[in-house]
C-alpha positions in Angstrom: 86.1 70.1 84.9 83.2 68.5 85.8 84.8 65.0 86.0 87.4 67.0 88.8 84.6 67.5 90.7 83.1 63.9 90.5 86.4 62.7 92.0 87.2 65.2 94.3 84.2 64.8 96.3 84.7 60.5 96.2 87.1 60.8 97.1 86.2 63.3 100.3 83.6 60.7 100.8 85.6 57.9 101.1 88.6 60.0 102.9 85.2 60.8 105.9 84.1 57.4 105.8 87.7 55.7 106.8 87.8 59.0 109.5 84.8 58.1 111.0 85.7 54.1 111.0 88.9 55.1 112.5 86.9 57.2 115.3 84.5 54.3 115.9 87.3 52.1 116.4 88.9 54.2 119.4 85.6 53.7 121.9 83.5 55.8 122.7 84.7 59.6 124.0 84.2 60.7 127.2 85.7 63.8 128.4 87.9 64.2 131.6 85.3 64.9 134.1 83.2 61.9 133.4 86.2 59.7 133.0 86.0 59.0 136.7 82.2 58.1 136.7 82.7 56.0 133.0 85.5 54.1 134.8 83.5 53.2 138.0 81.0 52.0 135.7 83.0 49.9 133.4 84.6 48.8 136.6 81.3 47.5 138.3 79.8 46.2 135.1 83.3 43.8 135.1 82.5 43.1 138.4 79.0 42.2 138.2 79.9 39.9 135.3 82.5 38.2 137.9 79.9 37.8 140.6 78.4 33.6 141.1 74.6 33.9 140.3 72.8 34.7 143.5 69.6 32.8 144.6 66.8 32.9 147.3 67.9 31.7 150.7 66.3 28.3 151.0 63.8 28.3 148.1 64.1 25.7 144.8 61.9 25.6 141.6 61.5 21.6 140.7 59.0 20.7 138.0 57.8 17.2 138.0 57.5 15.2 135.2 53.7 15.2 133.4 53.4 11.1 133.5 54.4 11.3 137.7 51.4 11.1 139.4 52.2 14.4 141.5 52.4 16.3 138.6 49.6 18.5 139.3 48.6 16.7 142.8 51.6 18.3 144.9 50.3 21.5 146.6 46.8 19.7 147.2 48.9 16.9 149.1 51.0 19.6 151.0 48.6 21.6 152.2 46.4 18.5 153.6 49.7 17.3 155.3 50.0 13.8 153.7 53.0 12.1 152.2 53.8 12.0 148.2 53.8 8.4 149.0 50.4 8.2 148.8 50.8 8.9 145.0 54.2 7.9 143.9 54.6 4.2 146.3 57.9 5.8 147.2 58.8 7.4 150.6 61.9 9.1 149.3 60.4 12.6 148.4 58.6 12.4 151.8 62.0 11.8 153.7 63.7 14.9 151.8 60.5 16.8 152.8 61.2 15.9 156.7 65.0 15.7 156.6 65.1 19.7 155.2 62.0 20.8 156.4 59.6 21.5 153.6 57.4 24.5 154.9 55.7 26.0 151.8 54.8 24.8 148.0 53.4 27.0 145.8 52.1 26.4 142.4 54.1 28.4 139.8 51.5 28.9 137.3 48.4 29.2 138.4 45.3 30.1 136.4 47.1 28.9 133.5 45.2 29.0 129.8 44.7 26.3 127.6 46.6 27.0 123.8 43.6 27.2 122.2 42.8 29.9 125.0 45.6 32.0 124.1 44.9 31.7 120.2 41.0 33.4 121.3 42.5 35.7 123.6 45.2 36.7 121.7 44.3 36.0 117.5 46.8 38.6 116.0 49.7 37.0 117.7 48.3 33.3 117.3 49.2 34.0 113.5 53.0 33.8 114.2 52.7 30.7 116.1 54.3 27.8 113.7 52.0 24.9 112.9 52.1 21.7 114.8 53.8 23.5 117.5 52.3 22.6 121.2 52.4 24.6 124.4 54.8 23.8 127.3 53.5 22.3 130.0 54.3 24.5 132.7 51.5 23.4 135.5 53.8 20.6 137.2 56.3 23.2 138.2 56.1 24.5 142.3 58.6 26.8 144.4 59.7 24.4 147.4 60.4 26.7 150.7 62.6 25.3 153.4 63.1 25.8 157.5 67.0 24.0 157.0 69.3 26.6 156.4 72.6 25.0 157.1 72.6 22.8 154.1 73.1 24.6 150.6 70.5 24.5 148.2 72.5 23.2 145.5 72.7 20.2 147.4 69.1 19.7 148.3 68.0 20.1 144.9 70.7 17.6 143.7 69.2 15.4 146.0 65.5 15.7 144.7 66.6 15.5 141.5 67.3 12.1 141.7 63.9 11.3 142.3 62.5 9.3 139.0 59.0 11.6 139.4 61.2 14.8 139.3 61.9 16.3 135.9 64.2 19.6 137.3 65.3 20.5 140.8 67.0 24.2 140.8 67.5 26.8 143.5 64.9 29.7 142.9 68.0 31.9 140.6 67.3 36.3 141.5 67.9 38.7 138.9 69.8 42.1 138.9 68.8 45.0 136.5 72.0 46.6 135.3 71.4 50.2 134.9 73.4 52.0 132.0 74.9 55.2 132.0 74.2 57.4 129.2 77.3 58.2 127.5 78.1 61.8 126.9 
């Protein structure tokens, strides 16, 4: 008798385990009177997925590589109004400056700590930091602002990436939050 009972209830188990597989499986349920809101959401989500990355009107992010002499020199040279061809021996950062109208550079990461800074600052989570492993350099990067807003900022930032100083010329990419509804 008591063996019936050992295989009844395995075999009960295993009969709600496959049930609740085959329930998983379906999606999740959502009764009639959210099934208008659910589908407007799946339906913008899709949508959303769809859309080309947006960007900031006439803004790009270019870091500069750390053996070009404007590596950490470019917002100091800006803001006294002379040419990167003081630095560089080449006038063709200073022509894309004029031709699209550079009005604003602005130093990513300023106030940046050293790594040995961070490991003082922060010693628990210094522990999980690999050995032999060195920080990015992250100083040489700037936010370029332009007046010109005919021509598409994919194109100028092709066009200052070809620059030998310039390690990355991007437009300055924006974000969305997706919000998610709660299931019922």
């Amino acid at each position: 008798m008591k063996r019936h009972w050992i295989t009844v209830f395995f075999f009960m188990t295993i009969g709600m385990v496959c049930f609740g597989l085959l329930k998983a499986a379906e999606g999740p349920h959502v009764e009639p009177k959210n099934l208008q809101v659910y589908n407007k959401f799946i339906q913008q989500k899709q949508e959303a997925a769809r859309q080309v990355p947006s960007y900031a009107s006439g803004e790009m992010l270019i870091k500069f590589k750390g053996t070009s002499p404007l590596s950490e020199a470019v917002q100091d040279l800006f803001e006294r109004e002379q040419d990167f061809q003081s630095l560089t021996q080449s006038a063709y950062l200073d022509q894309l400056n004029k031709k699209y109208q550079l009005k604003a550079v602005t130093e990513l990461y300023k106030g940046k700590l050293s790594f040995e800074e961070i490991k003082k600052k922060f010693p628990e989570r210094s522990k999980r930091i690999p050995k032999g492993v060195k920080a990015p350099n992250l100083g040489d990067t700037y936010k370029f602002e332009f007046d010109d807003k005919k021509t598409s900022i994919r194109k100028i930032c092709e066009e200052y990436a070809k620059d030998p100083n310039v390690e990355y010329a991007e437009p300055n990419f924006t974000a969305t939050i997706q919000n998610e509804l709660p299931l019922p």
